[in-house]
C-alpha positions as CSV (number, residue, x, y, z in Angstrom):
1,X,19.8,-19.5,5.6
2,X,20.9,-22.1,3.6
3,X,23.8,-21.3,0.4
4,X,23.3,-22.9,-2.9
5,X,26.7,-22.5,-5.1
6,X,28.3,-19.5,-4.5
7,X,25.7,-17.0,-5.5
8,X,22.3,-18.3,-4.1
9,X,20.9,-18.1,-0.9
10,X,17.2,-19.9,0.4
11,X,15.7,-18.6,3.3
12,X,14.5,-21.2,5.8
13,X,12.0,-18.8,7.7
14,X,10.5,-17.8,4.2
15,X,9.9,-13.9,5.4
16,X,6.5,-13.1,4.0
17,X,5.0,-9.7,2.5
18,X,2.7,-8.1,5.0
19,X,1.9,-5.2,2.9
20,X,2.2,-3.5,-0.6
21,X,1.4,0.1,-1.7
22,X,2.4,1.6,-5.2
23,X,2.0,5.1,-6.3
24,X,2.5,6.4,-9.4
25,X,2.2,9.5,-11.7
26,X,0.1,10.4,-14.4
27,X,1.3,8.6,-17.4
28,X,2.1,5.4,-16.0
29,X,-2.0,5.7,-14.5
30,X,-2.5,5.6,-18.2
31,X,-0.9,2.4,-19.3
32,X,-1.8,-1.3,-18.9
33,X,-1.3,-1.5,-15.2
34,X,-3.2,1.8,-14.0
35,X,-5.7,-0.8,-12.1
36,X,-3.7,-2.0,-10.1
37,X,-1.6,1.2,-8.7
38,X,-3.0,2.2,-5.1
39,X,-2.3,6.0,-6.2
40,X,-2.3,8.1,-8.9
41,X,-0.7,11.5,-8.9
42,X,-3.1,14.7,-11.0
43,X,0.3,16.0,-12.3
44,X,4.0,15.7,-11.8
45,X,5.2,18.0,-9.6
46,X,2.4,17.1,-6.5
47,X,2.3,20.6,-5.0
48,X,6.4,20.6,-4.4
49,X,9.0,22.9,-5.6
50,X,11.0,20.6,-7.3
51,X,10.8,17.0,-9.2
52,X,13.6,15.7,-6.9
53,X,11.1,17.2,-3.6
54,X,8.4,15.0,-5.6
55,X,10.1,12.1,-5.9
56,X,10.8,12.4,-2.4
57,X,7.8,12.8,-1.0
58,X,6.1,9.9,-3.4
59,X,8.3,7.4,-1.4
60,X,7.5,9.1,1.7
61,X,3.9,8.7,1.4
62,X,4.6,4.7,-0.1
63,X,5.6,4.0,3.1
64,X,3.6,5.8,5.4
65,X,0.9,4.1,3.6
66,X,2.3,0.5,3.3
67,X,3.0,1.1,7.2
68,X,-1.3,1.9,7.8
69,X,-2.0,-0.8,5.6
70,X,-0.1,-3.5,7.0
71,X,-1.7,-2.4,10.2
72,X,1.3,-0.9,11.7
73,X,2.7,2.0,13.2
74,X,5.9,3.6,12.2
75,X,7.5,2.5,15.3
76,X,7.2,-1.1,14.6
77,X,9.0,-1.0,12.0
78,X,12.9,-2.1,12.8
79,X,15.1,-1.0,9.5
80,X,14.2,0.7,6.3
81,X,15.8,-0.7,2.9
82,X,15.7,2.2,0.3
83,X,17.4,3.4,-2.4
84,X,16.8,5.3,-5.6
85,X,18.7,7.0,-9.1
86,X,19.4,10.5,-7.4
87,X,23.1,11.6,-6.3
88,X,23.7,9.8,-2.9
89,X,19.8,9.0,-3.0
90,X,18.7,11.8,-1.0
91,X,15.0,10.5,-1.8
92,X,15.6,7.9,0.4
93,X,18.0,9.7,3.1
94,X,16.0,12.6,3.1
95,X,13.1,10.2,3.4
96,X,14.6,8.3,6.5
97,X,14.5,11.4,8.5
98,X,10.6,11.1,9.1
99,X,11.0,7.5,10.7
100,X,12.8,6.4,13.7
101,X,14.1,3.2,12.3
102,X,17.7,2.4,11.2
103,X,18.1,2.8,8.0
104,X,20.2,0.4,4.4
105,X,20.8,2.6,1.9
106,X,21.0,1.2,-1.0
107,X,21.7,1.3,-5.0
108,X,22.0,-0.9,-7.6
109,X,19.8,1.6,-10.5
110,X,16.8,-0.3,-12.0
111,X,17.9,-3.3,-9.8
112,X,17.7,-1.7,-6.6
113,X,13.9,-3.2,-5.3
114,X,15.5,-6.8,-6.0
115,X,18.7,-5.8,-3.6
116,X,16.0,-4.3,-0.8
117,X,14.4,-7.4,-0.7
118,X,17.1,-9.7,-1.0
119,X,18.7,-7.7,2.1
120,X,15.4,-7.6,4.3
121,X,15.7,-11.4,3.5
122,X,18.7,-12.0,5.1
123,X,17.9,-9.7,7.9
124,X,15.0,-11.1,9.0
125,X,16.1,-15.2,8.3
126,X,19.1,-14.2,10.4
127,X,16.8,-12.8,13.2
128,X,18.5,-9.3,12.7
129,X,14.8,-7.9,12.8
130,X,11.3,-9.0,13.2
131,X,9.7,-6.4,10.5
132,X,11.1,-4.3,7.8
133,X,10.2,-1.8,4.8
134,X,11.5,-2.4,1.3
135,X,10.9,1.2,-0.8
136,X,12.5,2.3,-4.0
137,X,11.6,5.4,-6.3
138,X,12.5,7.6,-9.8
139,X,10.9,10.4,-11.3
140,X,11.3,11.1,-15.0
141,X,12.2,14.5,-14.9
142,X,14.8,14.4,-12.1
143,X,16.5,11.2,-13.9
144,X,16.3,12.5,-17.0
145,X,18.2,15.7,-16.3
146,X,20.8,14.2,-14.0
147,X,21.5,11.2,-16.5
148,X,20.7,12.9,-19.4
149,X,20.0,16.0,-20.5
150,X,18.2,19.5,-19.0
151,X,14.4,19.1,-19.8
152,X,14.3,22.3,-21.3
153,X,16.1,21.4,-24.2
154,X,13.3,18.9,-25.3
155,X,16.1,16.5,-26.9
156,X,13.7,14.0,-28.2
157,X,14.7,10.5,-27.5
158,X,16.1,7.8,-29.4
159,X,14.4,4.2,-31.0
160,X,15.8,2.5,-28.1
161,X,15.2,4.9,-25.3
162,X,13.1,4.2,-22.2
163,X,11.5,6.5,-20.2
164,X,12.1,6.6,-16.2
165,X,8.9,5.7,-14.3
166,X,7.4,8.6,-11.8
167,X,6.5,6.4,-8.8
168,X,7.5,4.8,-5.6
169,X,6.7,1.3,-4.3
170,X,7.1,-0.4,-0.6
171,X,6.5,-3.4,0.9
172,X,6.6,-4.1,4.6
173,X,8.5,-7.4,4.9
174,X,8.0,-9.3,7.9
175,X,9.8,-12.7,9.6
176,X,8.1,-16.2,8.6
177,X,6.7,-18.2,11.1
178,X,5.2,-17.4,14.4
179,X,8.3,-15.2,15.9
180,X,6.7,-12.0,14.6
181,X,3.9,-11.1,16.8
182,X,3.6,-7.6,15.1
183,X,2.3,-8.1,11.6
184,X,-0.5,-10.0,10.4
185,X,-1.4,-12.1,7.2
186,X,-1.9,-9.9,4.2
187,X,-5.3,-9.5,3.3
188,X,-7.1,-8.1,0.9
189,X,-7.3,-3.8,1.1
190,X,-10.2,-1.4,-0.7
191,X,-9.6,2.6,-1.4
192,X,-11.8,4.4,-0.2
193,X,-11.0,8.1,-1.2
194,X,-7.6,8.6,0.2
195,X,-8.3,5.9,3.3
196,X,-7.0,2.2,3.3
197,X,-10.2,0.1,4.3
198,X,-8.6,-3.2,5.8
199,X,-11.0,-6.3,6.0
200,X,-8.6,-8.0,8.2
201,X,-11.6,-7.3,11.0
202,X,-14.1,-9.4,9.7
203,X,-11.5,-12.6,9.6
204,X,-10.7,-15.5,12.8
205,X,-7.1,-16.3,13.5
206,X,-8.0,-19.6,12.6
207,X,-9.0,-18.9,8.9
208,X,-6.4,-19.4,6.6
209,X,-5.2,-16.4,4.1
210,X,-2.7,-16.5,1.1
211,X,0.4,-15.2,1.5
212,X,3.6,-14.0,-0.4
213,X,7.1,-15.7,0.9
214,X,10.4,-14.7,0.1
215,X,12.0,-18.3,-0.8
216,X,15.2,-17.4,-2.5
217,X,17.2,-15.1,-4.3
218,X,20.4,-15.6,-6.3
219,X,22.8,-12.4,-6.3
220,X,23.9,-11.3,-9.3
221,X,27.6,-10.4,-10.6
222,X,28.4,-7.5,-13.1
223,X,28.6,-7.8,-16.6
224,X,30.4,-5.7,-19.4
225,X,29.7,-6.2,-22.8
226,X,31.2,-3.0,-23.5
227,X,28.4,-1.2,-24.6
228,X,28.9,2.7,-24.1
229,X,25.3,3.9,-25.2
230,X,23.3,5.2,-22.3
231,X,20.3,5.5,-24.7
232,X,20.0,1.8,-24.9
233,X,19.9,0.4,-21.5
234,X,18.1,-2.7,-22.2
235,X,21.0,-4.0,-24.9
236,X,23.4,-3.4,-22.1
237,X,21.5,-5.1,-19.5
238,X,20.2,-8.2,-21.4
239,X,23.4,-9.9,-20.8
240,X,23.3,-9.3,-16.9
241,X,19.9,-10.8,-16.8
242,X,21.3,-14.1,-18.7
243,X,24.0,-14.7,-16.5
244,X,21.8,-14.5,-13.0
245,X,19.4,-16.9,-14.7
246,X,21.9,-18.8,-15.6
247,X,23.2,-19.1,-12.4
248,X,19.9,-19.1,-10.7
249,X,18.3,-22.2,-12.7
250,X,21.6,-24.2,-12.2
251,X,22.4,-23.6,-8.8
252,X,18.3,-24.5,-8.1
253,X,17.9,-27.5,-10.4
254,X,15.1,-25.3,-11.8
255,X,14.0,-24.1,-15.3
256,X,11.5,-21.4,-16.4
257,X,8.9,-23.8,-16.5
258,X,8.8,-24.3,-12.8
259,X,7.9,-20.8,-12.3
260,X,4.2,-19.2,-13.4
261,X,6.3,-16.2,-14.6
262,X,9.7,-14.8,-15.2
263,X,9.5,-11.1,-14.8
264,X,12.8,-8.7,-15.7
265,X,13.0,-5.1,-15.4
266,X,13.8,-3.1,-16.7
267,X,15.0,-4.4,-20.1
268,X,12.1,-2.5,-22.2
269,X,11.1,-3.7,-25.5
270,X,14.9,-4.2,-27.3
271,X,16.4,-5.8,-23.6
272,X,13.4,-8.1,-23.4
273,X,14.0,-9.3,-27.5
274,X,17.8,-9.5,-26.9
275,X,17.4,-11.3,-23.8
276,X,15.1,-13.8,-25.5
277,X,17.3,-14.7,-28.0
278,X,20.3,-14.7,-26.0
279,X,18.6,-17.4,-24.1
280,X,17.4,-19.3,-26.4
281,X,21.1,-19.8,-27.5
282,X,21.5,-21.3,-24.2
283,X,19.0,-23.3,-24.6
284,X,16.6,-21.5,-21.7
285,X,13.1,-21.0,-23.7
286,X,11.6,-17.8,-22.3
287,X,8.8,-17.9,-24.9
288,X,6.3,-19.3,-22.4
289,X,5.6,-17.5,-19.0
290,X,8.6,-14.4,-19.8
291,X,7.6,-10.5,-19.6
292,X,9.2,-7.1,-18.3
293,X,7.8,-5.0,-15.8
294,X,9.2,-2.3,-18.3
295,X,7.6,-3.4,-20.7
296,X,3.7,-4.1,-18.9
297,X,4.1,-1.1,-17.6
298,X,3.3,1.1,-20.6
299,X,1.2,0.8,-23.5
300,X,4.2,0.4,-26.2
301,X,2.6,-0.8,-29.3
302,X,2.3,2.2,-32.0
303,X,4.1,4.5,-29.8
304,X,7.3,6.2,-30.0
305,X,8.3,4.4,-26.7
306,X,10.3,1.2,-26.1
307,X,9.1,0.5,-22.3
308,X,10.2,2.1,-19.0
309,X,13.2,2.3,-16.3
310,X,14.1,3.3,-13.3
311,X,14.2,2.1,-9.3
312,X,10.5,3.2,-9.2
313,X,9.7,0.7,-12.0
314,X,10.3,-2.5,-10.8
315,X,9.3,-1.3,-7.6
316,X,5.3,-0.4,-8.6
317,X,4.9,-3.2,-10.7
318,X,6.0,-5.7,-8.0
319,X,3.9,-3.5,-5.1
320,X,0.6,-3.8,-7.5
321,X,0.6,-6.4,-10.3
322,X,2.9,-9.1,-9.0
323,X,1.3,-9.0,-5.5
324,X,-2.1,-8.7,-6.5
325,X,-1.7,-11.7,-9.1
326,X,0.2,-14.1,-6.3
327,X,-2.8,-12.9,-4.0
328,X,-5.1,-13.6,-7.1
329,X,-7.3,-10.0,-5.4
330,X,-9.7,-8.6,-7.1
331,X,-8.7,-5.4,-9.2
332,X,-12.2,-3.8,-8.8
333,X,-10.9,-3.6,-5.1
334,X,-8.1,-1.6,-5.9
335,X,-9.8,1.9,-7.9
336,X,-6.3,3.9,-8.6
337,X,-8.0,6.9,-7.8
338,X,-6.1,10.5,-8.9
339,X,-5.3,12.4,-6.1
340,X,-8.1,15.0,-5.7
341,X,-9.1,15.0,-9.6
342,X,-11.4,12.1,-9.4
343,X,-15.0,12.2,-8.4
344,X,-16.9,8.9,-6.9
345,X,-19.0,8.9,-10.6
346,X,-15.9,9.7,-12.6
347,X,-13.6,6.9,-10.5
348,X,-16.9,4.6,-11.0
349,X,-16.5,5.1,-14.7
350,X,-13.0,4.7,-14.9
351,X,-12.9,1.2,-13.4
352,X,-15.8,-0.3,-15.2
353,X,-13.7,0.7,-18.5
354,X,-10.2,-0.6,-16.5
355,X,-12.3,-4.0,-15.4
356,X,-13.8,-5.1,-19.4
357,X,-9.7,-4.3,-20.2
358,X,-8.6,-6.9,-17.4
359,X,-11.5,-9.5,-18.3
360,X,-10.1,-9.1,-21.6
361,X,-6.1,-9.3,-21.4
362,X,-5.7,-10.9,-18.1
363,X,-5.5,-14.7,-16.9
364,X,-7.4,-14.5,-13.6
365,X,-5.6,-17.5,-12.3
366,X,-2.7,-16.7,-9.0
367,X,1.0,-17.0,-9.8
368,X,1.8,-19.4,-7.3
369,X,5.6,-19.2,-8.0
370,X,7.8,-16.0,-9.5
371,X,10.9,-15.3,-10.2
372,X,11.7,-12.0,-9.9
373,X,14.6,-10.5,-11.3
374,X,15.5,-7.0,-11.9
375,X,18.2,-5.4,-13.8
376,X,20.4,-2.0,-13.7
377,X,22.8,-0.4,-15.7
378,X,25.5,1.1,-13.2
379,X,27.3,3.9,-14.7
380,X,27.1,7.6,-13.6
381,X,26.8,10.8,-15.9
382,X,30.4,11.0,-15.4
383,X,31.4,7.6,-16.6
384,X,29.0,8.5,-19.8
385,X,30.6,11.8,-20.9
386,X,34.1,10.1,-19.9
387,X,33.0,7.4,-23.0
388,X,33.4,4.6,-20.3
389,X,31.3,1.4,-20.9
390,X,28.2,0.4,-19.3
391,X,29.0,-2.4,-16.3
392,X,25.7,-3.9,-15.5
393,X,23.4,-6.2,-12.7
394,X,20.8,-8.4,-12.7
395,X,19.7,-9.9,-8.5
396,X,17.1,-12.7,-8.9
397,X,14.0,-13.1,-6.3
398,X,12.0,-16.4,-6.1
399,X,8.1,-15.4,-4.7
400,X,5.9,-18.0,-3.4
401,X,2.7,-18.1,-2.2
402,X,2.0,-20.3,0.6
């Protein structure tokens, strides 16, 4: 591992993404993204007691299955990095339990995918590991009555609000070169029903097949601005998201332009606005190849919503879109089904409506480079009620594919 300044780091062995899996719950299957998404959930709750027993098990089952697709079992896998918004993130202790690996707890809120990879990273450039799991998760209903208020009130949200995104997303993250023997390229996966159909049978060692590398990342610092509104996360995280690209692009000798896309999270709609303009005072033009995974991952225009937040955010959106796009897959591959509420005609149907959306919005070509860099707001309910300000994060991830 090589240091660039004091806050950037490039990985020599570039560690490469084995696998991805995304699941996510029923409004989120409804916005922009809901082809890409491995799993859908039929309601919120998924047969448990409790959303925090949901949450739970949604990033149990993300790695389970991110584990069967990468063509692993759970034993090969040497240390889990998870974390997610829940006091002492018992969906990701509680999750642990089920594996025998070691296990990095982590949190930085919204940011928290970005700090899982940057720390499998190190791990396996160091040669502290040969394969490792990367899984974050949020739920609205748990977040939303830990950080804000009991969902039986039905407090109805402010112009700047986000919504927390139900889902979970892994990766299985494994060392670059030939010193892992355990994984294999990443190829590309079907659903069929609730069973991962890997074509990786039908391929030679000798033919070649794009992968996703882990190049660099650039660690952010916190940042203050003193904003003490817990309704408008993205204003308070803008500012955090600056100074790591800041940081980033200098210490690199890069600019937006050398990257295919620049992809916050989870600044929403007023963060992604503030951010622009903050940068263009810096003279950093993000009007070319910039967008926020909260903001792609709902369907904001002439609704009462500004975008979404959360660990599970950053987390789906980089296990389906971003991966998908540096792959440059297929989405009619990947049908999203809804967990036992979707027939073979009705999932038929769905995608061929999903697919004419995608011809029409999406450029088909592969981002070849990413930068990757999500934010989070670090305060606690106590710190809120207490009127403290809002200290904040942003951790930035360079993708390649190679």
């Amino acid at each position: 591992m090589k240091q660039l300044g004091k806050y950037t780091k490039v990985f020599k062995s570039k560690p490469l993404i084995s696998a991805a899996f995304s699941i996510v719950g029923p409004s989120e299957a409804k916005g922009p993204l809901k082809a890409y998404f491995d799993y859908t959930l039929k309601d919120d709750t998924w047969g448990t007691k409790t959303y925090e027993q949901t949450e739970q098990k949604m990033q149990q089952f993300a790695i389970d299955s991110v584990i069967e697709k990468a063509g692993l079992q759970k034993g090969d896998i040497d240390t889990i990095f998870a974390g997610d918004l829940l006091n002492q993130i018992i969906s990701s202790g509680y999750t642990a339990r089920a594996f025998d690996s070691a296990f990095v707890g982590l949190y930085g809120a919204c940011s928290t995918f970005a700090l899982a990879l940057i720390q499998a990273a190190i791990y396996l450039d160091g040669g502290f590991a040969d394969t490792v799991v990367c899984a974050t998760s949020s739920h609205y209903s748990s977040a939303e009555r830990q950080f804000r208020f009991p969902l039986e009130l039905g407090v109805q949200p402010t112009p700047a609000a986000q919504n927390t995104v139900t889902g979970a997303g892994a990766v299985v993250v494994s060392a670059g070169g030939a010193g892992n023997t355990k994984t294999k390229p990443v190829v590309k996966n079907t659903q069929v029903g609730s069973q991962v159909n890997n074509q990786a049978g039908n391929q030679t060692n000798n033919q070649a097949t794009n992968q996703v590398a882990i190049t660099m990342a650039t660690i952010g610092k916190v940042i203050d601005y003193g904003i003490t509104d817990v309704n408008n996360m993205g204003a308070a995280m803008a500012p955090a998201a600056l100074s790591t690209l800041e940081t980033h692009f200098s210490a690199t000798n890069t600019q937006p332009s050398d990257y295919c896309a620049i992809l916050t999270g989870d600044l929403g709609e007023v963060g992604k606005k503030i951010l622009i303009e903050l940068a263009k005072e810096k003279d950093i033009d993000l009007s070319h190849n910039y967008q926020d995974c909260g903001v792609m991952i709902y369907n904001t225009r002439g609704k009462k919503i500004v975008g979404g937040s959360g660990a599970g955010c950053c987390a789906v959106v980089f296990s389906s879109y971003v991966i998908k796009r540096m792959l440059a897959e297929d989405i009619s591959d990947t049908k999203g089904d809804t967990i036992g509420d979707t027939t073979a005609n009705e999932a038929q149907s769905k995608m061929a409506e999903t697919q004419k959306e995608q011809n029409n919005t999406q450029n088909k070509k592969p981002l070849k480079k990413v930068l990757f860099v999500p934010t989070g707001a670090l305060h606690s309910p106590t710190s809120a009620l207490q009127g403290a300000s809002i200290p904040c994060i942003a951790h930035a991830v360079v993708l390649e594919r190679v």
